[in-house]
PDB file of N, CA, C and O in Angstrom:
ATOM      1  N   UNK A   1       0.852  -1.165   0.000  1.00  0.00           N
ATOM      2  CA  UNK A   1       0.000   0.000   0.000  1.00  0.00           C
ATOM      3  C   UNK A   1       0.903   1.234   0.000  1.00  0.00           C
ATOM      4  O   UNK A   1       2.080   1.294   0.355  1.00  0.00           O
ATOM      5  N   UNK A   2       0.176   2.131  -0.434  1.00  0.00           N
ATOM      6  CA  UNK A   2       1.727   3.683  -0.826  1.00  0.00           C
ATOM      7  C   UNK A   2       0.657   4.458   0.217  1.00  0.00           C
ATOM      8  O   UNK A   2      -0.391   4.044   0.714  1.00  0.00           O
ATOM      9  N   UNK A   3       1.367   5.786   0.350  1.00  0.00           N
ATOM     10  CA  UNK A   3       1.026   7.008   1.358  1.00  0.00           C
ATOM     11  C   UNK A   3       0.039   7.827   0.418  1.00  0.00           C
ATOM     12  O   UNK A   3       0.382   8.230  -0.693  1.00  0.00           O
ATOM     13  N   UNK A   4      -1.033   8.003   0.890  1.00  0.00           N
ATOM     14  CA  UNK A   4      -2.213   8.593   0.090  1.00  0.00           C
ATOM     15  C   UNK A   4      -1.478  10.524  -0.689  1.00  0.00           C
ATOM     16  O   UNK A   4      -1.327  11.205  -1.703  1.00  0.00           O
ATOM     17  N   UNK A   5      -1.259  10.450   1.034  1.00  0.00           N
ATOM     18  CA  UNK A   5      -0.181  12.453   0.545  1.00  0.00           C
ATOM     19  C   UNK A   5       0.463  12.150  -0.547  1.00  0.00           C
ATOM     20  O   UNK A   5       0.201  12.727  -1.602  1.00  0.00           O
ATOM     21  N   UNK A   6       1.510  11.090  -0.449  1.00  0.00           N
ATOM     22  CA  UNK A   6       2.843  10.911  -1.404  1.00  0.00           C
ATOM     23  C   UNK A   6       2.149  11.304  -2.451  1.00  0.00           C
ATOM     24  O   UNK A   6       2.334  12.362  -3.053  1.00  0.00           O
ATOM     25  N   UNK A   7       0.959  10.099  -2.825  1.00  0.00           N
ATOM     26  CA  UNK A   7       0.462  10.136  -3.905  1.00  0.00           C
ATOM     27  C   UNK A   7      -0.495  11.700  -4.573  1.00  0.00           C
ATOM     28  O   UNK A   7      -0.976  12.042  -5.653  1.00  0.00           O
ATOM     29  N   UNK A   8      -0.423  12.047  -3.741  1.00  0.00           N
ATOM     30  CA  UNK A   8      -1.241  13.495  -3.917  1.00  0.00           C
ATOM     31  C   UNK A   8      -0.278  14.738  -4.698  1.00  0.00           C
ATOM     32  O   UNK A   8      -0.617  15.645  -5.457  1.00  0.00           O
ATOM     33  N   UNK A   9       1.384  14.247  -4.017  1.00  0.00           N
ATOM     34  CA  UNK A   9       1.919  15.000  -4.301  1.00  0.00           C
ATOM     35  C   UNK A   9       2.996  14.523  -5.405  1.00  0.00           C
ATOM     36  O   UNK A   9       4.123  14.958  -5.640  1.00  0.00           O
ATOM     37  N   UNK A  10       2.207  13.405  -6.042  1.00  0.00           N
ATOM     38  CA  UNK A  10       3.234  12.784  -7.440  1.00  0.00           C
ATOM     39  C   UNK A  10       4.217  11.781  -7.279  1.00  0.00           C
ATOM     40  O   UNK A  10       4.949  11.414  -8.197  1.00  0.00           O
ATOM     41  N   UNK A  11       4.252  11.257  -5.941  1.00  0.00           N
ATOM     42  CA  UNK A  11       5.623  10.559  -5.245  1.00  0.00           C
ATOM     43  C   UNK A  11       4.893   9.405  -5.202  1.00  0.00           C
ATOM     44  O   UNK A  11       3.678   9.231  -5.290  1.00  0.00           O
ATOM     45  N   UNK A  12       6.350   8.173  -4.967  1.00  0.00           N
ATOM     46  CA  UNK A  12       5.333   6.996  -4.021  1.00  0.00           C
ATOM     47  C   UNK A  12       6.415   6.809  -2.909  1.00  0.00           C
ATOM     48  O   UNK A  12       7.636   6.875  -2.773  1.00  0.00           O
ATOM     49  N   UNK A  13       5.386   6.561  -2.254  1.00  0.00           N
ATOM     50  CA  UNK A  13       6.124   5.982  -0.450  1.00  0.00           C
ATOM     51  C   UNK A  13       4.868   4.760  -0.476  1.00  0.00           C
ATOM     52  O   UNK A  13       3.785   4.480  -0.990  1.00  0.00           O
ATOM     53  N   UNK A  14       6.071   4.205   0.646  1.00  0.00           N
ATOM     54  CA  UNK A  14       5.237   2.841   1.216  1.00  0.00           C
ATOM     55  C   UNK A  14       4.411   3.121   2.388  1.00  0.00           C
ATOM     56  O   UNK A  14       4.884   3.995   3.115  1.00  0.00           O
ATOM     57  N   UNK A  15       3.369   2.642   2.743  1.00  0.00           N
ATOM     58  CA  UNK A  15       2.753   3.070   4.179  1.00  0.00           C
ATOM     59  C   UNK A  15       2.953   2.311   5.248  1.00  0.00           C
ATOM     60  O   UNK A  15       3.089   1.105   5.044  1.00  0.00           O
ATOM     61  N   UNK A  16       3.012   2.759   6.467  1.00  0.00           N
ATOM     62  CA  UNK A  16       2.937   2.200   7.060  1.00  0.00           C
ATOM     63  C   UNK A  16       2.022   2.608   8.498  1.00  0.00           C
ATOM     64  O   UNK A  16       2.303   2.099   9.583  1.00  0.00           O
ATOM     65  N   UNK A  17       0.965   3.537   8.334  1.00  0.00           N
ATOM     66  CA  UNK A  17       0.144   3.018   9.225  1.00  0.00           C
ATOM     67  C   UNK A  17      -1.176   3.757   8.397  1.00  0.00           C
ATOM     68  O   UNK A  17      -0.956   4.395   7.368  1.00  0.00           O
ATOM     69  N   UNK A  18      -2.603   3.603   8.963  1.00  0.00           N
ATOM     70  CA  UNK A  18      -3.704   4.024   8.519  1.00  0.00           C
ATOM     71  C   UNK A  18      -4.184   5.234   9.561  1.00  0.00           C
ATOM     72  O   UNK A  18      -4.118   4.995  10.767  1.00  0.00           O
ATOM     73  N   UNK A  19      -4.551   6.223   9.215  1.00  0.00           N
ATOM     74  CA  UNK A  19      -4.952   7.652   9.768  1.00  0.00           C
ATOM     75  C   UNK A  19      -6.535   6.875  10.224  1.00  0.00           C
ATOM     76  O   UNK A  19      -7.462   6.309   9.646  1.00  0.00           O
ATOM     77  N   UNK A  20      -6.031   7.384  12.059  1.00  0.00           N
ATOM     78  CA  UNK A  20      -7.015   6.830  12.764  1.00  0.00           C
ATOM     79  C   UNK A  20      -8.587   7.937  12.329  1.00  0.00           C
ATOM     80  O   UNK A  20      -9.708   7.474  12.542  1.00  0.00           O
ATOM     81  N   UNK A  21      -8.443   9.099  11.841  1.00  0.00           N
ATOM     82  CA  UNK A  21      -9.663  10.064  11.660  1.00  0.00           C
ATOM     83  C   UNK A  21     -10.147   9.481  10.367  1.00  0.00           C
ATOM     84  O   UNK A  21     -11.267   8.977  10.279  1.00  0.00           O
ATOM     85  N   UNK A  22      -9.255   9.550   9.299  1.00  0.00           N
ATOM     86  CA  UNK A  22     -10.089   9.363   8.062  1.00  0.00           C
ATOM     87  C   UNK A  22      -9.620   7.995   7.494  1.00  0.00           C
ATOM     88  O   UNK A  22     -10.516   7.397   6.898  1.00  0.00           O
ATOM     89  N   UNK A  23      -8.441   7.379   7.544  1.00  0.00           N
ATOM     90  CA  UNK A  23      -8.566   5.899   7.137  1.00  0.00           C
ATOM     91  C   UNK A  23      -7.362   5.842   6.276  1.00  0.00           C
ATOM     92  O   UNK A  23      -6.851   4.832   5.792  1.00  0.00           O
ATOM     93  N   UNK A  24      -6.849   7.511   6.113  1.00  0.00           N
ATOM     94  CA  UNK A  24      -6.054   7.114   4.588  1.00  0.00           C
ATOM     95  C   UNK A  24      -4.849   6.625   4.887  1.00  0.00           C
ATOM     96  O   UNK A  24      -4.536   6.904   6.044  1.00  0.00           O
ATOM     97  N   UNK A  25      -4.239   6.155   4.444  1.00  0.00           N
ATOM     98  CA  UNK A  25      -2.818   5.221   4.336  1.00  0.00           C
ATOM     99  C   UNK A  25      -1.722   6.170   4.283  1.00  0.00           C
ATOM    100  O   UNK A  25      -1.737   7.031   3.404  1.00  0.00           O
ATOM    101  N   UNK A  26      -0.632   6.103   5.246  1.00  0.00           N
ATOM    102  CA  UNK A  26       0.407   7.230   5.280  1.00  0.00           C
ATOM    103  C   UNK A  26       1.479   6.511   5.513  1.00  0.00           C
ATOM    104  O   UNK A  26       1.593   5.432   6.095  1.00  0.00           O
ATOM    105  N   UNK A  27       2.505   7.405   4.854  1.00  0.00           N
ATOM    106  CA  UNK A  27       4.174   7.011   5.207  1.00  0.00           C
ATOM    107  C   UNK A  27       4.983   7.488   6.408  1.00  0.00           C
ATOM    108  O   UNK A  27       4.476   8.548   6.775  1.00  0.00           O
ATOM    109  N   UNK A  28       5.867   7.212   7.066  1.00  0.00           N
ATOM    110  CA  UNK A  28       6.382   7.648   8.197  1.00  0.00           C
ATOM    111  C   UNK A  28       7.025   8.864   8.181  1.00  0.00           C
ATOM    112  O   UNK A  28       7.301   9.423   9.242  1.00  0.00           O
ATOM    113  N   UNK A  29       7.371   9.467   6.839  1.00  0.00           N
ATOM    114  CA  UNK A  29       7.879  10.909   6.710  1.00  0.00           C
ATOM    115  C   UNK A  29       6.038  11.567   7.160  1.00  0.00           C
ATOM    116  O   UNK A  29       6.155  12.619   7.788  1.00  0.00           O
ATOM    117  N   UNK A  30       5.127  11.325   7.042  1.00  0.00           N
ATOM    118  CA  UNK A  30       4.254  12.157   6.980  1.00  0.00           C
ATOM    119  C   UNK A  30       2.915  11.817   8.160  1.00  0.00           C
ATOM    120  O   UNK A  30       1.830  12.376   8.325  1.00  0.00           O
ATOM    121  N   UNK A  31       3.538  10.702   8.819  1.00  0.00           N
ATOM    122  CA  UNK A  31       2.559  10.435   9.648  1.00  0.00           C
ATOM    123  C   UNK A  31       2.660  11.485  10.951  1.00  0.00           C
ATOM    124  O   UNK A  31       3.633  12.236  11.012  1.00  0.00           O
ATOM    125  N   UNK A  32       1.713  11.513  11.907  1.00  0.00           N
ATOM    126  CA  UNK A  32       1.618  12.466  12.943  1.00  0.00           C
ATOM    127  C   UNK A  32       1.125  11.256  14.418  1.00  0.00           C
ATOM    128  O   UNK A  32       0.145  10.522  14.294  1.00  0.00           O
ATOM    129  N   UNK A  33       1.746  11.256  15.347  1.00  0.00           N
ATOM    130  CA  UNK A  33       1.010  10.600  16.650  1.00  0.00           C
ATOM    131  C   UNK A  33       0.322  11.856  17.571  1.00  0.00           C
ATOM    132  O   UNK A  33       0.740  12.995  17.777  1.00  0.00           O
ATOM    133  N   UNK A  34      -0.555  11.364  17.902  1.00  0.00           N
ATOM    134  CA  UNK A  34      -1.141  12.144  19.463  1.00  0.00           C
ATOM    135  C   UNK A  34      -1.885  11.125  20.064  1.00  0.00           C
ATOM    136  O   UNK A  34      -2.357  10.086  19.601  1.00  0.00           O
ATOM    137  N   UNK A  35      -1.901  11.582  21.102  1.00  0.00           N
ATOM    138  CA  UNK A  35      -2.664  10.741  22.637  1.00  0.00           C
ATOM    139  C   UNK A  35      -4.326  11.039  22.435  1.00  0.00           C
ATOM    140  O   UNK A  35      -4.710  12.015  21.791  1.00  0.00           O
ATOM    141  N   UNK A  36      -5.017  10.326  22.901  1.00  0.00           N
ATOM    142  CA  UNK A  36      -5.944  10.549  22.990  1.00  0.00           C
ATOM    143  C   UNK A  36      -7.030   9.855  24.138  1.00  0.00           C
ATOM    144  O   UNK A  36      -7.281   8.651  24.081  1.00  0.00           O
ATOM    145  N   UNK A  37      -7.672  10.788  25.232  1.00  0.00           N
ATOM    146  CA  UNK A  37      -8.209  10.091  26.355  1.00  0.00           C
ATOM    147  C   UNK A  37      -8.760   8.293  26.178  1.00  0.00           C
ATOM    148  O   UNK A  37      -8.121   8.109  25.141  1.00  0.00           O
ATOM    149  N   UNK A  38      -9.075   7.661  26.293  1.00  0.00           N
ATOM    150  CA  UNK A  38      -9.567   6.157  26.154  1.00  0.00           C
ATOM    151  C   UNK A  38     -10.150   6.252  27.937  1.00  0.00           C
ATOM    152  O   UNK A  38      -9.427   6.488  28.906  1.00  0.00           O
ATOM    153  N   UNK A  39     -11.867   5.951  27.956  1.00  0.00           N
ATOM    154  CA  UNK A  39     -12.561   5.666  29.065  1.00  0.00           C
ATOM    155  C   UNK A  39     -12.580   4.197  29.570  1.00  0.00           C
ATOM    156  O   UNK A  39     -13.059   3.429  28.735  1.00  0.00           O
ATOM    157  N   UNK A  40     -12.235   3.700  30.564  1.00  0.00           N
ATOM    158  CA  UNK A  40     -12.474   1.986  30.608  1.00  0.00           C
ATOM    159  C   UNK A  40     -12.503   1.356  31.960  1.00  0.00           C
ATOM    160  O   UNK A  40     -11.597   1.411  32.792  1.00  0.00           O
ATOM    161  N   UNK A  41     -13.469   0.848  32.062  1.00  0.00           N
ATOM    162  CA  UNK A  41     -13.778  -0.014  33.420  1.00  0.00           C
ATOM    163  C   UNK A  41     -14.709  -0.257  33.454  1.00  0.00           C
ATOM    164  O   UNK A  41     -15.313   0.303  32.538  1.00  0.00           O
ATOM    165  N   UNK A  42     -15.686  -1.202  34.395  1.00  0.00           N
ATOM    166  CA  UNK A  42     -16.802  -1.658  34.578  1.00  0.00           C
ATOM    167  C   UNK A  42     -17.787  -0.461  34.741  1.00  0.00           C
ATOM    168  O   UNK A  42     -17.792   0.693  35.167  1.00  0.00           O
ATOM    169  N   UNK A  43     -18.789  -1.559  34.051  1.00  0.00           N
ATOM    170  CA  UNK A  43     -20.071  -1.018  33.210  1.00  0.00           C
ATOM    171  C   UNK A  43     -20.627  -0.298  34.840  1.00  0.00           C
ATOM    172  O   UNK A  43     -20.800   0.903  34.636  1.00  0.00           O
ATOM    173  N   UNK A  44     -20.860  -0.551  35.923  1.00  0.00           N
ATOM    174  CA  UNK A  44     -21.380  -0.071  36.949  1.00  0.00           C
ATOM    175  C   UNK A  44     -19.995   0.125  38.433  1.00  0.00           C
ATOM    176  O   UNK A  44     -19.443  -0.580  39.278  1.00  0.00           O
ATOM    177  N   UNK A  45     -20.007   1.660  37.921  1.00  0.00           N
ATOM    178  CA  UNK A  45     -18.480   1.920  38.846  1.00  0.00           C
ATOM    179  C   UNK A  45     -17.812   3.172  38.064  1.00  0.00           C
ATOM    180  O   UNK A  45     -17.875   3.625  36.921  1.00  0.00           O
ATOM    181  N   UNK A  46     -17.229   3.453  39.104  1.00  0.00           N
ATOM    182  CA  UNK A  46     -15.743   5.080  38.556  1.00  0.00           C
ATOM    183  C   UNK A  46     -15.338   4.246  37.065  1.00  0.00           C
ATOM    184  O   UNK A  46     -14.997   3.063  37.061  1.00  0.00           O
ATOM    185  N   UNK A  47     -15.403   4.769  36.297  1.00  0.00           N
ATOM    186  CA  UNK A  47     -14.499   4.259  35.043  1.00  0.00           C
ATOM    187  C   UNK A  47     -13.118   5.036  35.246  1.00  0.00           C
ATOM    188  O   UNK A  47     -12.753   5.970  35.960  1.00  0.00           O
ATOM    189  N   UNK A  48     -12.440   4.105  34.156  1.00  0.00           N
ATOM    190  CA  UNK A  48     -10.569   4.893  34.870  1.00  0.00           C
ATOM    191  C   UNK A  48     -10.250   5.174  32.954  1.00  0.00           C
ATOM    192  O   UNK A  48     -10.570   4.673  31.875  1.00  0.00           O
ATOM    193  N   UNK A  49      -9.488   6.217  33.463  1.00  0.00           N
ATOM    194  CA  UNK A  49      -9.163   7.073  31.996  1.00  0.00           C
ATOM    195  C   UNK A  49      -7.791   6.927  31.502  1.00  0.00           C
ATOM    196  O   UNK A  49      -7.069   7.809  31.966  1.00  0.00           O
ATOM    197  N   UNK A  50      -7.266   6.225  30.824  1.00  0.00           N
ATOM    198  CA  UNK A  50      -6.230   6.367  29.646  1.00  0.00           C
ATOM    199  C   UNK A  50      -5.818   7.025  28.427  1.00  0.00           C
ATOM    200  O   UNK A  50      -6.596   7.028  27.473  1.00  0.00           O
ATOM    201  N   UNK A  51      -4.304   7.771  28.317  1.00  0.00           N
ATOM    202  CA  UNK A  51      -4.415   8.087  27.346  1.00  0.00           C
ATOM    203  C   UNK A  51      -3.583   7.000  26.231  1.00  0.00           C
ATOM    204  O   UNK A  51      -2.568   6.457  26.669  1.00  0.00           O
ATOM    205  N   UNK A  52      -3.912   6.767  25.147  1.00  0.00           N
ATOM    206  CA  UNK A  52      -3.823   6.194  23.851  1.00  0.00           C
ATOM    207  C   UNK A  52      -3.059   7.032  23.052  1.00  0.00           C
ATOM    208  O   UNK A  52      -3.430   8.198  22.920  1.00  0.00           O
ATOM    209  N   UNK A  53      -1.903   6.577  22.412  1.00  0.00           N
ATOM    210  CA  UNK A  53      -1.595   6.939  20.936  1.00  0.00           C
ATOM    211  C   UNK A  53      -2.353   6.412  19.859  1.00  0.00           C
ATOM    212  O   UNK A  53      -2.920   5.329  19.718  1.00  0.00           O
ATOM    213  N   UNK A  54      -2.213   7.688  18.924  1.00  0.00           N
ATOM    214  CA  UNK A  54      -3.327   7.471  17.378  1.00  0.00           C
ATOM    215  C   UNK A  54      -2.487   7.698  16.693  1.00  0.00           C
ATOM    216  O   UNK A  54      -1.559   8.237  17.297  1.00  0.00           O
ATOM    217  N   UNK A  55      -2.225   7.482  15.136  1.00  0.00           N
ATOM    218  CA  UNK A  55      -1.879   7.705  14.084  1.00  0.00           C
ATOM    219  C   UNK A  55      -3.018   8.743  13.444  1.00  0.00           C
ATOM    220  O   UNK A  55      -4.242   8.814  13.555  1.00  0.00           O
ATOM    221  N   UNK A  56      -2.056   9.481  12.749  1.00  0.00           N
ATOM    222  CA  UNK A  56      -3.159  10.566  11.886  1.00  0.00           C
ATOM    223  C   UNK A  56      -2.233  11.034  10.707  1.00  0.00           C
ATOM    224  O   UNK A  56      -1.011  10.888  10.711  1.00  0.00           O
ATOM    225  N   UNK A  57      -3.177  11.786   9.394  1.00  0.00           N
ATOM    226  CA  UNK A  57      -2.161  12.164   8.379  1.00  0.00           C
ATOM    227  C   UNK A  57      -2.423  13.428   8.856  1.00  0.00           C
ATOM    228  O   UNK A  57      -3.249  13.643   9.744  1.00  0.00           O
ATOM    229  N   UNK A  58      -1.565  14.528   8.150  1.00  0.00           N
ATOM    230  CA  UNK A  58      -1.437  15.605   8.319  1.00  0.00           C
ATOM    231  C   UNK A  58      -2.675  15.959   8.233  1.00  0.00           C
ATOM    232  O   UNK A  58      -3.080  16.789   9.048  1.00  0.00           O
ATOM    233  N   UNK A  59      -3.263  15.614   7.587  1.00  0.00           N
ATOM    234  CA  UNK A  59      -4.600  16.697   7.483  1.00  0.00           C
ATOM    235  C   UNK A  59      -5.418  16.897   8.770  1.00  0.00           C
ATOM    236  O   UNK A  59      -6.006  17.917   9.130  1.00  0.00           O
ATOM    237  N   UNK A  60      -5.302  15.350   9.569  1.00  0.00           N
ATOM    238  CA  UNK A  60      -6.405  14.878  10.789  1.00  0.00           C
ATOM    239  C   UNK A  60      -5.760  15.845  11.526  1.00  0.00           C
ATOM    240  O   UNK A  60      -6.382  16.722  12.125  1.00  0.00           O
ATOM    241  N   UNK A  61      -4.112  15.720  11.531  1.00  0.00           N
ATOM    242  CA  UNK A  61      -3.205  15.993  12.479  1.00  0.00           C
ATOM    243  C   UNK A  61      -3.566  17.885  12.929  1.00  0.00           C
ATOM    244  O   UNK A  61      -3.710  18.336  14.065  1.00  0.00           O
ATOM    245  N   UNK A  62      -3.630  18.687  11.550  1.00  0.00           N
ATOM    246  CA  UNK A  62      -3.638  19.848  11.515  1.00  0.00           C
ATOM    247  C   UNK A  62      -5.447  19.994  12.037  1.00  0.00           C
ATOM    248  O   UNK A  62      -5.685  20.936  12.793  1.00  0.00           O
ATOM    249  N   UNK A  63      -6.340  19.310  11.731  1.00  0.00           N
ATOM    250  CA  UNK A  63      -8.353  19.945  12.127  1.00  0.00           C
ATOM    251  C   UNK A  63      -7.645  19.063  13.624  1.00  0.00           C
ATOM    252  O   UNK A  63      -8.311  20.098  13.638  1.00  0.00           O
ATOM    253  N   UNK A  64      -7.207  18.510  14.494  1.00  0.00           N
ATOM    254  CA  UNK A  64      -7.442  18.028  15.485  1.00  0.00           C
ATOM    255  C   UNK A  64      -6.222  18.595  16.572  1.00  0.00           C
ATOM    256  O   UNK A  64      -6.088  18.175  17.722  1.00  0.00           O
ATOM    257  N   UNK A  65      -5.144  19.932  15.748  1.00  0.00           N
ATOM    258  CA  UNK A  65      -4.752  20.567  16.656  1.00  0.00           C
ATOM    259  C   UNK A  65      -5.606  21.874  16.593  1.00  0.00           C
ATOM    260  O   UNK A  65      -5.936  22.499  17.600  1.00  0.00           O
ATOM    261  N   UNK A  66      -5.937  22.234  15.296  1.00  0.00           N
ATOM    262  CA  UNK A  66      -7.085  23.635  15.732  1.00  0.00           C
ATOM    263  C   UNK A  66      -8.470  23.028  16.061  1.00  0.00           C
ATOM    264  O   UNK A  66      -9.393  23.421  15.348  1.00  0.00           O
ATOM    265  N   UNK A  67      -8.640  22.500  16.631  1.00  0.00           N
ATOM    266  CA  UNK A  67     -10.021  21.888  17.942  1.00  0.00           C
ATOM    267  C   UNK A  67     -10.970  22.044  16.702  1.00  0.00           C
ATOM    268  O   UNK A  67     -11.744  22.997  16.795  1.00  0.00           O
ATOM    269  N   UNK A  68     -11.060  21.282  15.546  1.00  0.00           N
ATOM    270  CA  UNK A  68     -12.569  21.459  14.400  1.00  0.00           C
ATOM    271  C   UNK A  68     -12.818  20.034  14.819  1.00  0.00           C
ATOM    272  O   UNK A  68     -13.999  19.708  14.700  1.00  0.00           O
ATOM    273  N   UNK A  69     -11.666  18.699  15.477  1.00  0.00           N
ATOM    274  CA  UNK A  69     -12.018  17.463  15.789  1.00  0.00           C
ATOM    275  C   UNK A  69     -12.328  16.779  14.820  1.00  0.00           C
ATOM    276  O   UNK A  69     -13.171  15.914  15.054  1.00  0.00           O
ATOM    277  N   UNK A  70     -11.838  16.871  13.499  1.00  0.00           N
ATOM    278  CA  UNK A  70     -11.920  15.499  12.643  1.00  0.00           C
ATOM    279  C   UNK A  70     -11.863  14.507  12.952  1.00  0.00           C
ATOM    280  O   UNK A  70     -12.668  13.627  12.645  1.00  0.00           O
ATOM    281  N   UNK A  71     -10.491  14.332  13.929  1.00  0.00           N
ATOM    282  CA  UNK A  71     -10.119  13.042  13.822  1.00  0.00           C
ATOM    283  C   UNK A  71     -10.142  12.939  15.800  1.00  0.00           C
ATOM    284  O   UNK A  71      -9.676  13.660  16.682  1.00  0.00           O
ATOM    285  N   UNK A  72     -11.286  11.100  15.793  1.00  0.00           N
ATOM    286  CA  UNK A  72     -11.478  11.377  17.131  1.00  0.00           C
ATOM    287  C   UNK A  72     -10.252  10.574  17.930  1.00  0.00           C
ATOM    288  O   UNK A  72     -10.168  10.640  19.156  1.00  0.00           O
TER     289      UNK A  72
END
């Protein structure tokens, strides 16, 4: 599978992970990580909060640092 950007921008790269907001396939020059809360514990009780790393492409990366929240 190639990097959806690469391909946007005439190149090919190989991918290696999928953009957790929109799905598209990215290369490691262009991928982005952030944390993201994760809720978890029993159904009746305090639930306990984790944060998670996500993969995102630039695009998720850029609407989900100016708070528009594309990518959840």
């Amino acid at each position: 599978m190639h990097c959806l950007e690469c391909r946007l921008a005439r190149t090919t790269s190989t991918a290696v992970a999928v953009c957790r907001g929109c799905g598209a396939a990215v290369c490691a020059d262009r991928a982005r990580t952030a944390t993201a809360p994760v809720r978890r514990g029993p159904v009746l009780g305090p639930p306990a909060e984790a944060a998670v790393r996500q993969v995102l492409c630039p695009t998720c990366a850029a609407a989900k640092a100016s708070g528009a929240g594309a990518a959840s």
